[in-house]
N, C-alpha and C positions, 0 to 999 in steps of 0.2 A: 504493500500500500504506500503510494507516495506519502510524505511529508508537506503538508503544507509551509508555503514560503509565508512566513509571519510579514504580516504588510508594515509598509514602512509609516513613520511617525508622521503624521503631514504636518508638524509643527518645525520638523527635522529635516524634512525629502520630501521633493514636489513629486509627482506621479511618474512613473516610467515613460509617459509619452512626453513629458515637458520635459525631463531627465534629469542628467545630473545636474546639484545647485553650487557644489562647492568643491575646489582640490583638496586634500589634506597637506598638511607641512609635510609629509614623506611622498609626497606623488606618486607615481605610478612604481612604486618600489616598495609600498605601505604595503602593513597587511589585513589583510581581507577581516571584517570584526573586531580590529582593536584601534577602538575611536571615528573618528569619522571614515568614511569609507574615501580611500583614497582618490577615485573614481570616475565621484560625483563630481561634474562639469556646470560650468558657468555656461548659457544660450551660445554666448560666443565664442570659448574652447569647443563646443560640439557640433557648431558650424566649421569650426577649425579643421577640428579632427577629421570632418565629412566632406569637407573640400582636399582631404589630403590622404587618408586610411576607408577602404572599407569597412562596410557593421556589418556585424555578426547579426542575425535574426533567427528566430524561429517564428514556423508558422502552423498550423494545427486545420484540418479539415475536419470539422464536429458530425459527427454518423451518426444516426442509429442503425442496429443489426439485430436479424431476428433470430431464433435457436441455434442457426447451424455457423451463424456469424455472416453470415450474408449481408450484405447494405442494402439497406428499405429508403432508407432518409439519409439526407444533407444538410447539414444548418449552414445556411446564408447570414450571414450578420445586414442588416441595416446600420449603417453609422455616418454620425456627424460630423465634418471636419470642422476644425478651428476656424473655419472661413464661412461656417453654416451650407456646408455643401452637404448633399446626399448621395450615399454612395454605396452598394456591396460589395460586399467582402470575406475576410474569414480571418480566424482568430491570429493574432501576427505580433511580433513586440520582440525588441531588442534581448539577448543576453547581456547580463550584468557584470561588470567585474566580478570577479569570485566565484562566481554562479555556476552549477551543471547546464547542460543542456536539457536535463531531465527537471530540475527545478523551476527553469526559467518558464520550459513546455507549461509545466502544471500552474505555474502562476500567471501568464497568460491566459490559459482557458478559465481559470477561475475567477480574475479580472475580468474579462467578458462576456462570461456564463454565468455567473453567480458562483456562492461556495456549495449550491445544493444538484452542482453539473453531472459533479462524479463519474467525471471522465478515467476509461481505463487507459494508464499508458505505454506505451509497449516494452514490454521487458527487454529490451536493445535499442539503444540510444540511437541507430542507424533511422534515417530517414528515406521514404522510399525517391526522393529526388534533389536536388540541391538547386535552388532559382536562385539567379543572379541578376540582380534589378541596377541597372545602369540609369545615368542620369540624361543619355544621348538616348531618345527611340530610336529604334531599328535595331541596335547591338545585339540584344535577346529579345525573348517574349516578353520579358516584362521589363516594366518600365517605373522612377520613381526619379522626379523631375530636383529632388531634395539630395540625394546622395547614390553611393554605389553602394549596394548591400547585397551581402550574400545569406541566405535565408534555407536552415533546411527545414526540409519540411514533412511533415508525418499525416496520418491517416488516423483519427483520434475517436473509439467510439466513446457516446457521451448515453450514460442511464439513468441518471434523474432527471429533474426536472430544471430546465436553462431561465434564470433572470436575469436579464442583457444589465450590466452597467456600465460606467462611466461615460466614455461617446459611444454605446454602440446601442442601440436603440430598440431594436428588437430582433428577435433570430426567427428568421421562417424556413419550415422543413420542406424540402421538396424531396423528388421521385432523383433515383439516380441519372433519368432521361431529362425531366426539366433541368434538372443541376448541369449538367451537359450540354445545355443547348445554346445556340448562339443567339438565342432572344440573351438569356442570361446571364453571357459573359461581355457584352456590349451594355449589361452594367454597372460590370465590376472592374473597379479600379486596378491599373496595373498591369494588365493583362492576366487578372488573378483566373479569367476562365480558363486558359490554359492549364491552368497549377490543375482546378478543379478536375477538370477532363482526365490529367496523366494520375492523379491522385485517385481515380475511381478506377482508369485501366490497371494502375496496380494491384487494388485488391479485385479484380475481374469482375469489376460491376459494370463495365462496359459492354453492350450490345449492339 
């Protein structure tokens, strides 16, 4: 059973999407849970950083599956950007300093599903693809006009019940065919229908 990632203080740390607020006096040589995290970025160090390193991401496609584990359903995220855009998507969010990629997964989907998601997550850290979102369209399928980010990504089935928070507004299930389809991904950001589509040929819910 995962561990939940204890949320951060918001008296201390703005949210993961606004990131990091401050360096520590040991910068990027600090260690991970003693004092400030050494990390956490200033707006303008993380612009820095994005004009100059790629970010690390994960991203999670929310399922449901029936007895044999077959995929029935898809969660779609609705979410609001900063700028009052609307948009779909799927659940997505940087790795943290210190952080597993197995931590980072879980506290992402619980950020945008609620903590009563109870999402299973796969016992190997392997992702069934690895997206690379360039700042130039055309490079890859997917695109992020903000930075280069490399994103892996998994296949997450989800067994309770989802209450969208922070931007993301509400989750609606669809058929493994609506999820696939090109009404669908004309309106998701990024070229996320893509991800969607190789994300369903992996576990063979492609027809």
């Amino acid at each position: 059973m995962a561990v939940r990632t204890p949320d951060p203080d918001p008296e201390e740390q703005p949210s993961d999407d606004a990131d990091f607020s401050a360096v520590g006096a040991a910068g990027f040589g600090g260690v991970p849970g003693g004092g400030a995290n050494p990390a956490w970025l200033s707006d303008i160090e993380l612009a820095e950083i994005r004009r100059r390193l790629p970010m690390i991401y994960v991203e999670a496609v929310p399922v449901r599956t029936d007895g044999t584990g077959a995929v029935t359903q898809v969660g779609i995220l609705l979410r609001a950007t900063p700028l009052g855009e609307i948009s779909r998507t799927i659940v997505s969010g940087r790795v943290r300093y210190g952080e597993t990629v197995r931590d980072a997964l879980f506290r992402h989907l619980e950020n945008d599903l609620g903590p009563m998601a109870f999402p299973l997550l796969p016992p190997s850290p392997v992702p069934f693809t690895v997206a690379e979102y360039f700042p130039i369209p055309g490079v890859s399928p997917y695109h992020d006009d903000r930075q280069h980010a490399v994103s892996l990504a998994y296949v997450v089935p989800v067994t309770g019940t989802c209450e969208p928070r922070q931007d993301a507004l509400e989750v609606t299930w669809l058929t493994p065919e609506e999820a696939s389809s090109e009404a669908l991904a004309a309106e998701m950001e990024g070229g996320r229908g893509t991800l969607i589509r190789t994300a369903l040929a992996s576990v063979g819910a492609l027809r």
